[in-house]
N, C-alpha and C positions, 0 to 999 in steps of 0.2 A: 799319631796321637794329637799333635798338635791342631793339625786336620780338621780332627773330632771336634775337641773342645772350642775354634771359632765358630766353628757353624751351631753349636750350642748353642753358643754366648748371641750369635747375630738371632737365631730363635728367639733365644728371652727379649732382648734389644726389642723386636719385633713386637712380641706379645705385649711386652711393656709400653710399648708408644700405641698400641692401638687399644688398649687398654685409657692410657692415658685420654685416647682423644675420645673413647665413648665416653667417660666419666666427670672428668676431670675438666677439661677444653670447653663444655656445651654448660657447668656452673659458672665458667667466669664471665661467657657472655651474655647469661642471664643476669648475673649480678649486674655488669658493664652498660645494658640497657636498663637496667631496674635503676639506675642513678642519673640516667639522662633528664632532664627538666621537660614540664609539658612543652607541647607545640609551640614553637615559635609564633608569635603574633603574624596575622596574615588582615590585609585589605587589599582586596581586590575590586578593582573597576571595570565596568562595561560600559561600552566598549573600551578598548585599550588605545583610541586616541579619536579626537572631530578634526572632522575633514571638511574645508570649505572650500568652494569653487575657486577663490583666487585669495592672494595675500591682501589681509587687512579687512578681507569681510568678516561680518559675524558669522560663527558655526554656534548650529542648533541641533541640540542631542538630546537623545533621553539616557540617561543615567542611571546606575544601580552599582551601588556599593554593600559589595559582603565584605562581611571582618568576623575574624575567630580567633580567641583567646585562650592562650591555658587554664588561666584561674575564672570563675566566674566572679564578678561584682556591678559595677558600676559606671558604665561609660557613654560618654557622650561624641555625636560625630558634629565636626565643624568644617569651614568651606575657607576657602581663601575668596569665593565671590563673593559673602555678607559676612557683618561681624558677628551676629546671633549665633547662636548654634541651631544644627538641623533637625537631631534628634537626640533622644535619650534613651539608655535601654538598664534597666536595674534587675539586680542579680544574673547576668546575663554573660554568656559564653560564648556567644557569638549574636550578631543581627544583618538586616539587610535595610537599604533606606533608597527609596528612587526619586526623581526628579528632573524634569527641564529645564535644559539651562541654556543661555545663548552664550555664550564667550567668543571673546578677540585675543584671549591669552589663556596661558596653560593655566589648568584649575589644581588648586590642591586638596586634597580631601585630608582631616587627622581626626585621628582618633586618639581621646584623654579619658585616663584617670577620673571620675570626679571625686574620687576620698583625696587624692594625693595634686590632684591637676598636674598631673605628672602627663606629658605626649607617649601614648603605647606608639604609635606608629604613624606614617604618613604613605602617600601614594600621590602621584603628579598623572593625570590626564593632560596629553599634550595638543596640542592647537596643530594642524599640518593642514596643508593645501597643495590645493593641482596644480594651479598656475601660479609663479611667482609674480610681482607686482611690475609693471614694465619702468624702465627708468626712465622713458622719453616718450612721451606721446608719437606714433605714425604722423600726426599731420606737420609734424616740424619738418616728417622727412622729403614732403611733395615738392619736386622745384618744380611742377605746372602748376 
């Protein structure tokens, strides 16, 4: 009798938990994503770095900057090569903004607010090269 009664009790147990997991389990992860905040702020650059033939030349790129937003408003993109800003985009969720640039150093793109001039975000294009810069000229090394 006793027999009987676990193998019962381990049915209900059963029924009960899968019960549980069609019902019960798939509302809390709806709720639990229903409370997560829109997307993360993204800027993205292409390419993802300038490559110049050796250290200390200029590198010359063309550029394109995507950025996407959760809220739509009011944003402006700026450069760390000019102090102006680049563009503007109002009521706006996202934009894309291209350009040539020549740089000797890593460029920074950001992206602001303009109700709050608050920085949503920033991105670093980095400066890399083939050949590092030599520390000695070859002709010091000729003894003929």
């Amino acid at each position: 009798m006793y027999s009987n009664f676990t193998n019962k009790a381990f049915i209900l147990l059963t029924i009960l938990l899968a019960l549980f997991t069609l019902f019960v389990l798939p509302s809390v992860v709806l709720t639990t994503q229903a409370k997560q905040p829109d997307s993360l702020p993204e800027l993205k650059i292409i390419p993802t770095k300038c490559v110049s033939l050796k250290q200390g030349q200029v590198c010359y790129v063309n550029v394109t900057v995507v950025w996407q937003v959760g809220d739509a408003g009011d944003y402006c993109l700026f450069s760390s090569l000019q102090s102006n800003l680049l563009q503007c985009w109002l009521s706006s969720k996202q934009g894309t903004f291209s350009q040539e640039v020549e740089i000797t150093d890593d460029l920074i793109y950001t992206l602001t607010d303009t109700k709050n001039e608050q920085e949503i975000i920033s991105n670093r294009l980095p400066l890399a090269w083939v050949y590092k810069k030599e520390k000695f000229s070859h002709s010091s090394w000729r003894v003929f």
